[in-house]
C-alpha positions in Angstrom: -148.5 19.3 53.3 -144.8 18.9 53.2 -144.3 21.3 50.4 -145.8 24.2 52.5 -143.9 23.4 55.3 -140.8 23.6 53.4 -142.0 27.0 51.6 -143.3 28.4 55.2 -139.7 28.3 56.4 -137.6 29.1 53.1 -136.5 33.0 53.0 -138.7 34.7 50.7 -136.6 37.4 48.2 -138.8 40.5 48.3 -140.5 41.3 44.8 -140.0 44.2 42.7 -143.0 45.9 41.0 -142.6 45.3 36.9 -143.6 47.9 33.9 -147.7 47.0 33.0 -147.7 47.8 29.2 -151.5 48.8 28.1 -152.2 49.4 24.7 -154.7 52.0 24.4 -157.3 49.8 22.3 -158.7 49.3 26.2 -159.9 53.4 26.1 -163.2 54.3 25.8 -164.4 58.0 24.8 -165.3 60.2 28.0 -168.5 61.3 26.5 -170.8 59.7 23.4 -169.8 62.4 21.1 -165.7 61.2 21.4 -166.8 57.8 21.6 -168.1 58.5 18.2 -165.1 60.2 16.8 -162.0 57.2 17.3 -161.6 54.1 16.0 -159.9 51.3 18.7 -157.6 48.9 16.7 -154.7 47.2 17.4 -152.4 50.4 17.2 -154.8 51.9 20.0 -157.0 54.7 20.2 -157.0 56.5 15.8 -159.1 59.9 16.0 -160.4 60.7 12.8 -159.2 63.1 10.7 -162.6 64.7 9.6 -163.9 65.3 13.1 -162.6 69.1 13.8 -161.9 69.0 17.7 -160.0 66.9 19.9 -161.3 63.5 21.1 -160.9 62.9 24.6 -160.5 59.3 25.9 -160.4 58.0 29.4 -157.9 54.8 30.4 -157.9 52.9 33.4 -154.4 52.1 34.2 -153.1 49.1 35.7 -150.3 49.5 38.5 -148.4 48.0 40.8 -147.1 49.4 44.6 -144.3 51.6 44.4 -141.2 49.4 45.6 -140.1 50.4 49.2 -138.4 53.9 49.8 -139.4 55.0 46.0 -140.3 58.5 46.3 -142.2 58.5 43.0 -143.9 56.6 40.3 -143.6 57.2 36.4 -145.7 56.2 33.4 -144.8 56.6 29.8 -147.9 57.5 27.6 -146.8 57.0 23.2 -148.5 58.2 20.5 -148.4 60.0 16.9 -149.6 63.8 16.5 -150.3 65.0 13.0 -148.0 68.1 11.8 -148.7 71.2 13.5 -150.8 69.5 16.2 -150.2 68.6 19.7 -151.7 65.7 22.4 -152.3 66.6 26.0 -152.8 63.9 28.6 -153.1 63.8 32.7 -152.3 60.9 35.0 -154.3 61.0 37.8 -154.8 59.3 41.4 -157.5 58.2 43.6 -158.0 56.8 46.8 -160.4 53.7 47.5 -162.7 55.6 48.7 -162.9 58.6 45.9 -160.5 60.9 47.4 -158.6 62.6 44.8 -154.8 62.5 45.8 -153.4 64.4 42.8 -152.6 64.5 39.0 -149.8 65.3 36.6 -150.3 66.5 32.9 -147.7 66.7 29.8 -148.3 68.5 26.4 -146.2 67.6 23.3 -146.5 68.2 20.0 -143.6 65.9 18.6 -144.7 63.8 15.5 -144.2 60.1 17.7 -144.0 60.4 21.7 -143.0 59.1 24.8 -143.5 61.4 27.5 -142.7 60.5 30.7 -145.0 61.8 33.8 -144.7 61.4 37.2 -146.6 61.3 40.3 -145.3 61.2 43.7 -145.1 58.4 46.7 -147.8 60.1 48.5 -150.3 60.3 45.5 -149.4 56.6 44.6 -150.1 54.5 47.8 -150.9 51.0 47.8 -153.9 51.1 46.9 -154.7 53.9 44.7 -156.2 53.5 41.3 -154.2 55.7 38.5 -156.4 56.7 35.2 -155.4 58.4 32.0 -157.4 60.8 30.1 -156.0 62.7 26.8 -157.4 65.1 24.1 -156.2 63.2 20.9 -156.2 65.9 17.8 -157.8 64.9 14.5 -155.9 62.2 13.1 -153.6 61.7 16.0 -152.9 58.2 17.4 -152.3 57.0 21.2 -151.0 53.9 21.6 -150.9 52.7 25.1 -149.5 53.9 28.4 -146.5 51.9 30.5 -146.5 52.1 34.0 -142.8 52.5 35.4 -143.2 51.6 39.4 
């Protein structure tokens, strides 16, 4: 009982939201057919090669509140394209009860990537629940996404 009285009445710094590495072994296909088309492993999400379309995979994505007075919240999504072929991904935002506050999508073709994207203090409240969803091509890799709050 004397240890809570003494933290009760010591100032309290406030806390700072910290990056949430996920590694994309935690994505699951959106439909059957993708499901059925990827390999998880410990790199993430591996497409195969031999399947001719794009695999799309679905990733919840674990955040924290935006610090006070941000006006924005990023996350870094990484992964490998084969020559020639590009990876397109959205971030998107909804409320607890469904409401669907808003989205942000990158395309890049580079062989290895980090692209950065970005949704806004109003689409990132406190609690709002952020998901990724990308179309991998054949034989492309993602490895994880990295929420920056």
């Amino acid at each position: 009982m004397a240890l809570a009285a003494v933290l009760a009445g010591s100032p309290v710094a406030p806390t700072h939201a910290a990056n949430i590495n996920s590694n994309a072994a935690v994505c699951h296909g959106e439909t059957p057919s993708d499901q059925s088309s990827m390999a998880l492993s410990s790199i993430g999400v591996v497409t195969f090669a031999s399947n001719p379309f794009y695999t799309w995979v679905v990733c919840a994505v674990p955040r924290s509140p935006l610090a006070a007075g941000a006006t924005s919240g990023s996350f870094y999504v990484d992964g490998n394209n084969p020559a020639g072929k590009s990876t397109i991904c959205a971030v998107y935002a909804y409320g607890w009860t469904g409401l669907f506050l808003g989205s942000s999508t990158v395309n890049t073709s580079d062989a290895s990537y980090g692209v950065l994207v970005t949704l806004t203090s109003g689409q990132l409240g406190t609690y709002t629940y952020t998901s990724l969803l990308c179309g991998i091509p054949p034989g492309g890799v993602l490895r994880g996404v990295t929420t920056v709050q």
